[in-house]
N, C-alpha and C positions, 0 to 999 in steps of 0.2 A: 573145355576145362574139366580137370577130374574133379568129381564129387567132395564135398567135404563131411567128413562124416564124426561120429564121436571118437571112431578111434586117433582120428587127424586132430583132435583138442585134447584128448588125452596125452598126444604125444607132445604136442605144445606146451600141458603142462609139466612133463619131465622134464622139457629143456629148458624151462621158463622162459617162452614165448608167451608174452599178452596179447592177445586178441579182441578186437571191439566188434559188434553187435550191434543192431539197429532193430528196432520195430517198423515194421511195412505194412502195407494195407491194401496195395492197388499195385498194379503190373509195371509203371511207368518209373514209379520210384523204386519201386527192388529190383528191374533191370539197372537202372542208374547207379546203384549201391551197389550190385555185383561187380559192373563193369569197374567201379572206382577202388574196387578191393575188401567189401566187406562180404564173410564168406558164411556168415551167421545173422537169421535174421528172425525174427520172430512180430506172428500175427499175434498183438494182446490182445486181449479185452479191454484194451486202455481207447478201443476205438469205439467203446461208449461213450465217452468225452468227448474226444479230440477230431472224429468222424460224424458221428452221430450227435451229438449236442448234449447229453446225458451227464447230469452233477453226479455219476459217480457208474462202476463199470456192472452194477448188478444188471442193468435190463438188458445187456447183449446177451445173446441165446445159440446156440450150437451152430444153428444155419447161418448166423451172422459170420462167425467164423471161419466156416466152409469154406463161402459163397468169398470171404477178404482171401483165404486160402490158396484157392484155385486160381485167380489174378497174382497171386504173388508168384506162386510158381510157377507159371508161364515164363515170367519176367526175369527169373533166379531158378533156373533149372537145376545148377550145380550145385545151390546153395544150400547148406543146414536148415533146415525150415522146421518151428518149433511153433507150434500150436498152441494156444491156450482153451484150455476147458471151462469153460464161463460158471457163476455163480449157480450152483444147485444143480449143475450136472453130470455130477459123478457121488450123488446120494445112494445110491445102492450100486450092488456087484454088476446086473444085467444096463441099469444107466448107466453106469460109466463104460460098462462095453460097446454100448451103441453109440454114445459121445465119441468115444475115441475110434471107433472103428471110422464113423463120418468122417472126421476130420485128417484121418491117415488117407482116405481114398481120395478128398479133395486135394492130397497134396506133402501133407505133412509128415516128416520123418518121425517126431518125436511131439509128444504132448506135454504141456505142463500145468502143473495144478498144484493149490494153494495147500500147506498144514501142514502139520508138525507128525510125529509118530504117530500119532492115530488111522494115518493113511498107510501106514505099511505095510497090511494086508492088501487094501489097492492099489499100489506100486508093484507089490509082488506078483499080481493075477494079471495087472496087466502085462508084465515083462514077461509073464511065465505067456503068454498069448502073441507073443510077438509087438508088441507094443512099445518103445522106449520110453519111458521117462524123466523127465526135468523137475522138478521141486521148485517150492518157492516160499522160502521163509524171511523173518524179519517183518516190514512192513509190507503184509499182503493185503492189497485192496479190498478184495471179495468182505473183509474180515470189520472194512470200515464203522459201520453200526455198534462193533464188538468193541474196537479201539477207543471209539468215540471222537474220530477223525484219523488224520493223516499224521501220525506218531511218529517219532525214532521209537524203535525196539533195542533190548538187553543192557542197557544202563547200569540197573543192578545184577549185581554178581548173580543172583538166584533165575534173573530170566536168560540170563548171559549163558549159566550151564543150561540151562534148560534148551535153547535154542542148539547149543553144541548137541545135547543129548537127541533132540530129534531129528537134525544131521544124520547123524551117526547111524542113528537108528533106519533112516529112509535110505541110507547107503547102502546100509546091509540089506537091505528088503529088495536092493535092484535098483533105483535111483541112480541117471548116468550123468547128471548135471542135477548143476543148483542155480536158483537164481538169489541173491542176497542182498535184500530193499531195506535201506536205511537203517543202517547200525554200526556203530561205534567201527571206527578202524582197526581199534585192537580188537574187537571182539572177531571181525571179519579175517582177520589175519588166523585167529586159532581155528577159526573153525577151515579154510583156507587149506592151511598146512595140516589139519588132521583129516581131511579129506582126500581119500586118491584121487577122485574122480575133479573135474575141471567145476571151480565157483564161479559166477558171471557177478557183476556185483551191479549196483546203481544207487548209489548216496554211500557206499562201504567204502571209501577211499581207493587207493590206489594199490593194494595190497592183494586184490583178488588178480584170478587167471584171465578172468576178461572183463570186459565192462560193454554196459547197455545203454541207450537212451530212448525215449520218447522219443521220434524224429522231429514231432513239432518244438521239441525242449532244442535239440539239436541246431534246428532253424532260427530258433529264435520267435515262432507264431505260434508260442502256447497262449492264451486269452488269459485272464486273471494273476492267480498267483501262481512264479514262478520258482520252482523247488530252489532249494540250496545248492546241489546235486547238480543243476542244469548249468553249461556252458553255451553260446550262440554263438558258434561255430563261422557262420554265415555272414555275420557281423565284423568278424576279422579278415574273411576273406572275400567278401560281395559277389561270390558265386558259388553257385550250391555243390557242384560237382567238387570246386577246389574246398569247399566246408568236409566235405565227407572224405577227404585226402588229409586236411587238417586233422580230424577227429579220428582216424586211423592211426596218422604217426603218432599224435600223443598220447594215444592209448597204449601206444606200443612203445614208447621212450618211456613210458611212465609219469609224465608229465602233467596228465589229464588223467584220473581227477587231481588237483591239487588241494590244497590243506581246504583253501576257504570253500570248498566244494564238500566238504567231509564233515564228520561227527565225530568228535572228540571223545 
């Protein structure tokens, strides 16, 4: 299978092709997601939770990553493989070179990491290094402590520019993708279309270039409380292979996410 790469989601979103995404962890299930047609997949640090038992994603650490990294790409050769830089490590210039350099040789195409314009000096050092980067704004986990839980972001108009503005800002720095966590549907759509480069989104409605899940949100076996955002896929179709076929087409019809899945 030929590689999928950023320029291949770029071009998807010229033509407005929507693209779905999945979070992986282990070899068995991103071969399965390959094979079923998702061509983008990315290792979170959500697998503090939902792996590891962890009430929230700070204590995953670089090697955690790696080490989910290396298993996935076995499994998903051809696939976009996007990396997460876990809490506190990309605090200075030389850590975030050694973060990302790990995680690239385990495996990974492209890194992603959490903040607004403040980071556009490390977006740019690392793109100037051969490094790609993903962005992740709106509701970022890492950020939980700050929020003082698990928020919708840009509501008001003033965090609303604010969030377009650090957009904007991380795109010009070299930022080749965005990930966009829980915000408003109109907000998702500006910032969306004032972006060239491809948005992924997850609780942003239907409006962005591709969309994400949790795979346990996906399945339907996340424990506790289940976002708004999440569909069980799994549930309508009682096998997993034909859930992740489901979750492809109606990302791609536009159909998934729907309103009651959104933020108003």
């Amino acid at each position: 299978m030929k590689p999928t790469t950023v320029s291949t989601l770029r071009q998807w979103k010229q033509q407005g092709r929507k693209f779905a995404s999945i979070t992986a962890y282990e070899f068995s299930f991103a071969r399965l997601f390959a094979d079923e047609g998702i061509q983008v997949l990315l290792v979170g640090d959500s697998l503090g939770m939902v792996v590891q038992g962890h009430d929230s994603t700070l204590p995953v650490t670089v090697s955690d990553i790696a080490y989910h990294t290396e298993t996935v790409r076995r499994g998903a050769p051809a696939a976009l493989l996007l990396a997460d830089l876990p809490f506190m490590s990309y605090s200075t210039p030389q850590q975030t070179f050694d973060s990302a350099a790990q995680l690239m040789r385990a495996g990974a195409n492209m890194v992603k990491l959490e903040g607004g314009k403040w980071l556009a000096d490390t977006v740019k050092q690392l793109t100037e290094r051969a490094v790609p980067v993903c962005g992740h704004l709106g509701l970022t986990p890492q950020s939980v402590n700050i929020f003082g839980g698990y928020k919708i972001q840009g509501r008001a108009e003033a965090d609303a520019e604010r969030l377009l503005d650090d957009a904007l800002a991380l795109e010009a720095a070299g930022m080749q993708l965005l990930v966009l966590e829980c915000v408003p549907v109109a907000l998702a759509k500006r910032v969306t279309d004032a972006l060239t480069i491809p948005v992924i989104g997850i609780g942003a409605g239907n409006v962005t270039d591709g969309q994400i899940l949790v795979m346990h949100d996906a399945f339907g076996i996340t424990g506790g409380h289940i976002p708004k955002f999440a569909k069980n896929f799994l549930a309508e179709t009682g096998e997993i292979r034909a859930a992740v076929r489901q979750y492809v087409t109606e990302v791609e019809n536009g159909s998934y996410p729907a309103e009651e899945h959104s933020f108003q």
